[in-house]
C-alpha positions in Angstrom: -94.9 -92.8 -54.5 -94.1 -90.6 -57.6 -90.9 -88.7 -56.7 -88.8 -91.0 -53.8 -86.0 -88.6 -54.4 -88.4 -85.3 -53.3 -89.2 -88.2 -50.2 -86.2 -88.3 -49.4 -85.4 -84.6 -49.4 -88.4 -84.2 -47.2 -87.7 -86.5 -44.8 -84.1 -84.5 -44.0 -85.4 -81.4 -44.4 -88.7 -82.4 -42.2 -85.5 -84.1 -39.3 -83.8 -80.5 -39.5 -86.6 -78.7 -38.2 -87.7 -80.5 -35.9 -83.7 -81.1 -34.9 -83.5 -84.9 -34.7 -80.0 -86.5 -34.8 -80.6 -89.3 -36.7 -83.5 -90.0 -39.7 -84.1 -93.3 -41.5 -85.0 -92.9 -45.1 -86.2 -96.2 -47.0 -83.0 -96.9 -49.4 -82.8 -97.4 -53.4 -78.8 -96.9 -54.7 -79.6 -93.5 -56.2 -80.5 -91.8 -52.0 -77.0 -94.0 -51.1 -75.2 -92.1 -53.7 -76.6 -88.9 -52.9 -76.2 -90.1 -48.9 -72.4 -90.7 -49.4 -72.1 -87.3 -51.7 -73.8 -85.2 -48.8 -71.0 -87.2 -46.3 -68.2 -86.4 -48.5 -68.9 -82.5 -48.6 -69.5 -82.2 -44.6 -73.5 -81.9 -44.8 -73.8 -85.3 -42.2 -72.3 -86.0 -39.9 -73.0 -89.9 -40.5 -74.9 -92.7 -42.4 -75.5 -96.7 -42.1 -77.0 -98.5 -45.2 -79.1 -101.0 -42.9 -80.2 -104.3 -45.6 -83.8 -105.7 -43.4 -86.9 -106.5 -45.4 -87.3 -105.9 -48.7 -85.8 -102.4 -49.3 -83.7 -102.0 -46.7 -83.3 -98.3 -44.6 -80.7 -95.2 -44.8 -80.0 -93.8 -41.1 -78.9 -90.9 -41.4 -77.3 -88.6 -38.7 -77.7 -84.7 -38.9 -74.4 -82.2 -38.5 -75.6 -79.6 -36.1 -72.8 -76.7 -34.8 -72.7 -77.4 -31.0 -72.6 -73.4 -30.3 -75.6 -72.0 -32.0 -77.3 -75.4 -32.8 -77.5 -74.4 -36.6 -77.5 -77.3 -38.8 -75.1 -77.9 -41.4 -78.0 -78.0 -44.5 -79.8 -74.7 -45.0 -81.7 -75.8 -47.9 -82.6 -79.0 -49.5 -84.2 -78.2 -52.8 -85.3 -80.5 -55.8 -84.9 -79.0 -59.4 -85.7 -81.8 -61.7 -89.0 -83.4 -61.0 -90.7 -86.3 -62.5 -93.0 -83.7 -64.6 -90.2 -81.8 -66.0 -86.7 -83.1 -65.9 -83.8 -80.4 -66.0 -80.9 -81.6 -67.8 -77.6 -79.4 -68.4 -74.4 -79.6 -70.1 -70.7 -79.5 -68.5 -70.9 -75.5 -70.0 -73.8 -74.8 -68.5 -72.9 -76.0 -65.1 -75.4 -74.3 -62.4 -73.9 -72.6 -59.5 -75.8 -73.1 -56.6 -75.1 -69.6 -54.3 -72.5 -68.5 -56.2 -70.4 -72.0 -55.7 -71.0 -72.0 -51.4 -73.3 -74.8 -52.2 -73.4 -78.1 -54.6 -76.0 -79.6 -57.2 -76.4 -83.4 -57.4 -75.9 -84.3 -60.9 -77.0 -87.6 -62.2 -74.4 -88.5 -65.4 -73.3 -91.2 -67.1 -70.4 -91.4 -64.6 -72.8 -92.0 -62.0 -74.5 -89.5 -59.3 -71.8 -86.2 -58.8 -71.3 -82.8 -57.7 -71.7 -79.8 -60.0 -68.0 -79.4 -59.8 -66.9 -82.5 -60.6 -69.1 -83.1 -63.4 -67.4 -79.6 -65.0 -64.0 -81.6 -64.3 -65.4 -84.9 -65.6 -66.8 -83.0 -68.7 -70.0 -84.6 -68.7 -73.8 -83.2 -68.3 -76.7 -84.7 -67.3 -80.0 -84.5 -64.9 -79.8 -81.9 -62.2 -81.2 -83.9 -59.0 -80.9 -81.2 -56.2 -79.6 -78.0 -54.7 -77.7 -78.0 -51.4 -76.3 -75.3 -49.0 
């Protein structure tokens, strides 16, 4: 596998539509950080790090609205991709829908929001788009 972090956004996105309440992801500690960032900002409802075998598995369980059945995630979307990385400073910041949703930024202070990273000061590789 070229792109586990594209997997990984597949495998939610792939879980949304077909509405499942929980997914298991194979784990690495960059899809736990972005796991616990997608907690932390309401987009899960819940996650377990399960450690059997090798790798070890992510279960994941999807945030649906018990009225309309909507989930919480829109759209997943990758931006930098093994072919071309997108990097950006703390100025350049991007804004995913006009700061409704979050990009995962991967700095040197670890795997953060957008907003945090402006906070933080620091740049670095923009992982994904949320909302």
């Amino acid at each position: 596998m070229t792109d586990p972090i594209a997997d990984y956004l597949t495998r939610l996105r792939n879980a949304i539509q077909a509405k499942h309440k929980v997914v298991e992801v194979p784990a690495s500690n960059l899809k736990k950080e972005i796991t616990k960032i997608l907690f932390d900002k309401g987009y899960i409802l819940n996650y377990k790090f399960v450690e059997e075998g090798p790798q070890g598995t992510i279960k994941i369980a999807l945030k649906y609205n018990p009225q309309t059945k909507e989930n919480a995630i829109h759209a997943l979307k990758r931006v930098s991709r093994p072919g071309l990385r997108k990097y950006t400073g703390y100025k350049d910041m991007p804004r995913v829908i006009n700061g409704l949703g979050i990009a995962v930024i991967s700095t040197s202070k670890g795997v953060i929001t957008d907003k945090e990273a402006t906070e933080l000061k620091v740049g670095g590789e923009v992982l994904c788009y949320v909302y």
